[in-house]
VMD Tcl script that builds the backbone (N, CA, C; Angstrom):
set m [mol new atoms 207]
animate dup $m
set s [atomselect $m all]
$s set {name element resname resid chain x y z} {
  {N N UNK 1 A -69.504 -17.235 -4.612}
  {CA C UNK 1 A -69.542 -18.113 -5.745}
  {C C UNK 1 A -70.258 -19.395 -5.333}
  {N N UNK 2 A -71.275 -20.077 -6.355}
  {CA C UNK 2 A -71.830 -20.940 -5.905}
  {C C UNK 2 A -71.132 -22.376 -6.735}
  {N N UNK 3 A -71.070 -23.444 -6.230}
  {CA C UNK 3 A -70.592 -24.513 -7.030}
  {C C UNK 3 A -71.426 -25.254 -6.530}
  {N N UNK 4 A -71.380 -26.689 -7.838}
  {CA C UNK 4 A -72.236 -27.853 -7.705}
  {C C UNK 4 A -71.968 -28.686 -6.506}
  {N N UNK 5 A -73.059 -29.070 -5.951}
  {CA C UNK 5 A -72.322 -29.741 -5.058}
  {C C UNK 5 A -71.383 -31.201 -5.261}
  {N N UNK 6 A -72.065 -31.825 -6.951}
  {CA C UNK 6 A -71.063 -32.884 -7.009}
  {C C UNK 6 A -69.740 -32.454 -7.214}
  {N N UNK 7 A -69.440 -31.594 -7.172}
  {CA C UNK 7 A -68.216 -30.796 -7.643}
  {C C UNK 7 A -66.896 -30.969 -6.218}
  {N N UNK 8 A -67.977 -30.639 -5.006}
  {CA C UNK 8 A -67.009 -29.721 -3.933}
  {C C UNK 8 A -66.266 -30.232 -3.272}
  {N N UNK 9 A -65.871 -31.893 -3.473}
  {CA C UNK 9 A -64.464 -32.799 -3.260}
  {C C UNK 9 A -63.407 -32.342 -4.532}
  {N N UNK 10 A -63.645 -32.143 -5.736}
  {CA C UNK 10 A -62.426 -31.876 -6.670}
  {C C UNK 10 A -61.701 -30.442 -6.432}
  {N N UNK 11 A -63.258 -29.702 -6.124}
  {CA C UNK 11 A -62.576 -28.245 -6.360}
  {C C UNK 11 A -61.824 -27.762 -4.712}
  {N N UNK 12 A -62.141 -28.647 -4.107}
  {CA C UNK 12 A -61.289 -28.304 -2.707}
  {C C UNK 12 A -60.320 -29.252 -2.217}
  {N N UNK 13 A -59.977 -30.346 -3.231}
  {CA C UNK 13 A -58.546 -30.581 -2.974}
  {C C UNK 13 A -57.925 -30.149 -4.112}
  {N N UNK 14 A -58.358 -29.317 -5.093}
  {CA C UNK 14 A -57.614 -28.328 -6.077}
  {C C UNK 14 A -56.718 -27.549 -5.611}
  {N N UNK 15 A -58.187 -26.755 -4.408}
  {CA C UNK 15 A -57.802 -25.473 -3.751}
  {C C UNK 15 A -56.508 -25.556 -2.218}
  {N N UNK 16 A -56.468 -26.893 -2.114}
  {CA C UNK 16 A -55.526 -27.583 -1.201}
  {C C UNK 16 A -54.586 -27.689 -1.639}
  {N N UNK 17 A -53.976 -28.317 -3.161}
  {CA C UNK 17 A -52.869 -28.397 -3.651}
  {C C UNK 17 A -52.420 -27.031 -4.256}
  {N N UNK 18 A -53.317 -25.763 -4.159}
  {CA C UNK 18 A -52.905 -24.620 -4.837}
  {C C UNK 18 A -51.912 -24.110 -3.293}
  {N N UNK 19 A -52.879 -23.799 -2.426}
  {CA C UNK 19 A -52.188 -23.620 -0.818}
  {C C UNK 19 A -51.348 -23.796 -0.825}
  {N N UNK 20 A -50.607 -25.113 -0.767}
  {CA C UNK 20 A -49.408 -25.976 -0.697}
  {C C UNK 20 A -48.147 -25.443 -1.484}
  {N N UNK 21 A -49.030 -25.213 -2.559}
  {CA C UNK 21 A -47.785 -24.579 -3.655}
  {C C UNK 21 A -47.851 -23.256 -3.253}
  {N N UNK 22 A -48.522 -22.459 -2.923}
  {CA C UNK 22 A -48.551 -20.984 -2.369}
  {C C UNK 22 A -47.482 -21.314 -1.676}
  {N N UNK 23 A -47.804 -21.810 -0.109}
  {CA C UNK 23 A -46.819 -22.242 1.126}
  {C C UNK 23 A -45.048 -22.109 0.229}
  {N N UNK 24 A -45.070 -23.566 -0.354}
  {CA C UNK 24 A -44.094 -23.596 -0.678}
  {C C UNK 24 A -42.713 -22.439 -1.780}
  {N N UNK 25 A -43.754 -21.389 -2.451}
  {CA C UNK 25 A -43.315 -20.258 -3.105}
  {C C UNK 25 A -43.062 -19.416 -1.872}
  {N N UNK 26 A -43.574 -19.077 -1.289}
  {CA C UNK 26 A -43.841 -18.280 -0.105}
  {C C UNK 26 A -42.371 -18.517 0.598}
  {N N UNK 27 A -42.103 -19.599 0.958}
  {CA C UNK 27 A -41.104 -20.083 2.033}
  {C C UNK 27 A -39.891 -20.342 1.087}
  {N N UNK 28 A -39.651 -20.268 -0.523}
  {CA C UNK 28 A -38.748 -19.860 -1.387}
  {C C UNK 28 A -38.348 -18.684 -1.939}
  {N N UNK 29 A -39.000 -17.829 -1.880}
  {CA C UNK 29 A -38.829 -16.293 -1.792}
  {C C UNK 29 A -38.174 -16.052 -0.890}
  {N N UNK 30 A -38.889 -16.062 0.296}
  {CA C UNK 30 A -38.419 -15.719 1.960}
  {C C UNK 30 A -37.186 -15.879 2.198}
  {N N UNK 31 A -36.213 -17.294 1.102}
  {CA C UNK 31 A -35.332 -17.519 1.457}
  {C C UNK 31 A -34.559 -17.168 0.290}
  {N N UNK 32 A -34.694 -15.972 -0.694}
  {CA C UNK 32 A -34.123 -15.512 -1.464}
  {C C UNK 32 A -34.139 -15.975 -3.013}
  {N N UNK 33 A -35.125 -16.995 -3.122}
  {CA C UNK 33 A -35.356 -17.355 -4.834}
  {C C UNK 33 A -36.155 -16.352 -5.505}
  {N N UNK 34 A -35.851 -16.335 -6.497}
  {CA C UNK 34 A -36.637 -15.195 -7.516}
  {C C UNK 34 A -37.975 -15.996 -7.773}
  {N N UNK 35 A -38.699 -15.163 -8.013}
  {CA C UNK 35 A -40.089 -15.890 -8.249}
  {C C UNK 35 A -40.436 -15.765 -9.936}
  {N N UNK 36 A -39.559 -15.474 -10.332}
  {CA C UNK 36 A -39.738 -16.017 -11.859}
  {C C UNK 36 A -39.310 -16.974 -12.126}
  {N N UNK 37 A -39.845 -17.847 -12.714}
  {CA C UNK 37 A -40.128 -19.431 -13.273}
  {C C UNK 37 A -40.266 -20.497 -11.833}
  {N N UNK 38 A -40.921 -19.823 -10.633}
  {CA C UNK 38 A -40.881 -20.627 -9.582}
  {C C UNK 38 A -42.453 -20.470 -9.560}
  {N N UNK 39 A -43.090 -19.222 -9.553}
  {CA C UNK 39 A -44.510 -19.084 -9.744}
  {C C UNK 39 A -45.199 -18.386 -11.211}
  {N N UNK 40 A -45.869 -18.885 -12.207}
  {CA C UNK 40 A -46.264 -20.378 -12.036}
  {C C UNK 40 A -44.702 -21.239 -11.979}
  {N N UNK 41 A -44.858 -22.192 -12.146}
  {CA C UNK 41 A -43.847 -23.061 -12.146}
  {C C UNK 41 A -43.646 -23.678 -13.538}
  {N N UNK 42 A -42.271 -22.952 -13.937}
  {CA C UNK 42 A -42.154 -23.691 -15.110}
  {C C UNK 42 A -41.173 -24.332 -15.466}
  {N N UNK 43 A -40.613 -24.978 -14.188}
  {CA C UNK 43 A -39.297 -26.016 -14.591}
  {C C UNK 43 A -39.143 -27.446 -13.972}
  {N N UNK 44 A -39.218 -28.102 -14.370}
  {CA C UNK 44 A -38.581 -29.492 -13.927}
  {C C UNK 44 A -38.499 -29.741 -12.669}
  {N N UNK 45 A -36.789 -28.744 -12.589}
  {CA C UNK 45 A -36.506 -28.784 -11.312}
  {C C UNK 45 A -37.328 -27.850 -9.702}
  {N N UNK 46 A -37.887 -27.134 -10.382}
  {CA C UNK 46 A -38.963 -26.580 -9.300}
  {C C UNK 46 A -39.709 -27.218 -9.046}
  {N N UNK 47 A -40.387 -28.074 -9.945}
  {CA C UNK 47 A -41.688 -29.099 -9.611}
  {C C UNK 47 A -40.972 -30.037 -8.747}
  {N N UNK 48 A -39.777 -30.566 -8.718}
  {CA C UNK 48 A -38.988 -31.373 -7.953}
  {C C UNK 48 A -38.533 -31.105 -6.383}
  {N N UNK 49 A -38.038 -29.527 -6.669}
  {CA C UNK 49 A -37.954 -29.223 -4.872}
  {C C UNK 49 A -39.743 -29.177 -4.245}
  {N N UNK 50 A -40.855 -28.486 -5.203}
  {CA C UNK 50 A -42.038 -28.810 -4.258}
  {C C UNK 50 A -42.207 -29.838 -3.532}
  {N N UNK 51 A -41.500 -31.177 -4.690}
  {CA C UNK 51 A -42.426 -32.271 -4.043}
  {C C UNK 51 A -41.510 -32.786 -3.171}
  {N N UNK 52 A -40.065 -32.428 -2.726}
  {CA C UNK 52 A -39.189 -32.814 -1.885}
  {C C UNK 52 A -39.766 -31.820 -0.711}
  {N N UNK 53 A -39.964 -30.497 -0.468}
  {CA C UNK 53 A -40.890 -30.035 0.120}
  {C C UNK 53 A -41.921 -30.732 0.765}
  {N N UNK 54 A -42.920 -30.677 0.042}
  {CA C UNK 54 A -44.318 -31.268 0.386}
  {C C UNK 54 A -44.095 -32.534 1.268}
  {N N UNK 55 A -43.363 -33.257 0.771}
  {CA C UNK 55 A -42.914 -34.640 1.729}
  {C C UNK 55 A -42.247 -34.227 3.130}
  {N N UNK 56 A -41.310 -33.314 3.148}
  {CA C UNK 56 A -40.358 -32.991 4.708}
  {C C UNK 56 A -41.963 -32.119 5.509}
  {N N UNK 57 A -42.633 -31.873 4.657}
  {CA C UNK 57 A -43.876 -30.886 5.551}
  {C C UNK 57 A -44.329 -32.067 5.969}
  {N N UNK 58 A -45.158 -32.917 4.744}
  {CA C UNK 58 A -45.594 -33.977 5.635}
  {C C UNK 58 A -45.180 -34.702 6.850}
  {N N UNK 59 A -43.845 -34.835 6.906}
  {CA C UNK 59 A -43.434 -35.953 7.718}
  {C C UNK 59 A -43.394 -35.245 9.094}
  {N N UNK 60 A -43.210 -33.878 8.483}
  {CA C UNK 60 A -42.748 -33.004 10.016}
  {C C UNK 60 A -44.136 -32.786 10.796}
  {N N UNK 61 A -45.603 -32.704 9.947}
  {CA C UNK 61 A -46.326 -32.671 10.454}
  {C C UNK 61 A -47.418 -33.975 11.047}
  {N N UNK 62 A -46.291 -34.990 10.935}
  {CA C UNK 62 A -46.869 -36.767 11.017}
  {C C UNK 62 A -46.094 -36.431 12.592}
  {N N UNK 63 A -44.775 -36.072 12.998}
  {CA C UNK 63 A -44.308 -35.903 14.249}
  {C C UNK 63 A -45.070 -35.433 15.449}
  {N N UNK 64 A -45.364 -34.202 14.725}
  {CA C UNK 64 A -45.881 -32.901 15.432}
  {C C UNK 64 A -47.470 -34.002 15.922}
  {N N UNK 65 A -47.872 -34.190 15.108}
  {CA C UNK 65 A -49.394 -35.210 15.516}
  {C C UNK 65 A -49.120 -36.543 16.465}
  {N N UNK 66 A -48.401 -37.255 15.829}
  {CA C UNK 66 A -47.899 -38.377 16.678}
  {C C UNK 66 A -47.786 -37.531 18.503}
  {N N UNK 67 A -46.983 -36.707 18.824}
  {CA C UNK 67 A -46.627 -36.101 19.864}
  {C C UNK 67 A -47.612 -35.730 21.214}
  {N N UNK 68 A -48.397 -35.033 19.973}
  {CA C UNK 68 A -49.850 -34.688 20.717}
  {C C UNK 68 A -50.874 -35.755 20.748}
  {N N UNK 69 A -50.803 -36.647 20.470}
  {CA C UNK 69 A -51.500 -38.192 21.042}
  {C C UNK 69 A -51.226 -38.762 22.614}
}
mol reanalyze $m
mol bondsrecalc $m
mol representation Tube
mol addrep $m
């Protein structure tokens, strides 16, 4: 697939925040959630554990970097 190149900052932190939410379905299954109304996401409270998610990834991976300095 070819894209514009003014394009290829939006469409690849699109494709970054899709990942993320993959990751995070991925690692809610695994741990026994049903994946209906978790993927797509159609509740409130799901959009809420992602982003409580997304933050403990971040921070865990601010450690993990700090370490290896």
């Amino acid at each position: 697939m070819a894209t514009p190149a003014h394009l290829e900052d939006e469409i690849s932190q699109g494709c970054a925040k899709m990942e993320d939410f993959d990751d995070f379905v991925l690692e809610e299954v695994i741990f026994g959630a049903p994946v209906i109304f978790l993927h797509p996401c159609t509740t409130h409270e799901n959009m809420r554990k992602f982003e409580v998610w997304k933050t403990k990834r971040q921070e865990k991976w601010n450690r993990v970097s700090n370490r290896c300095r």
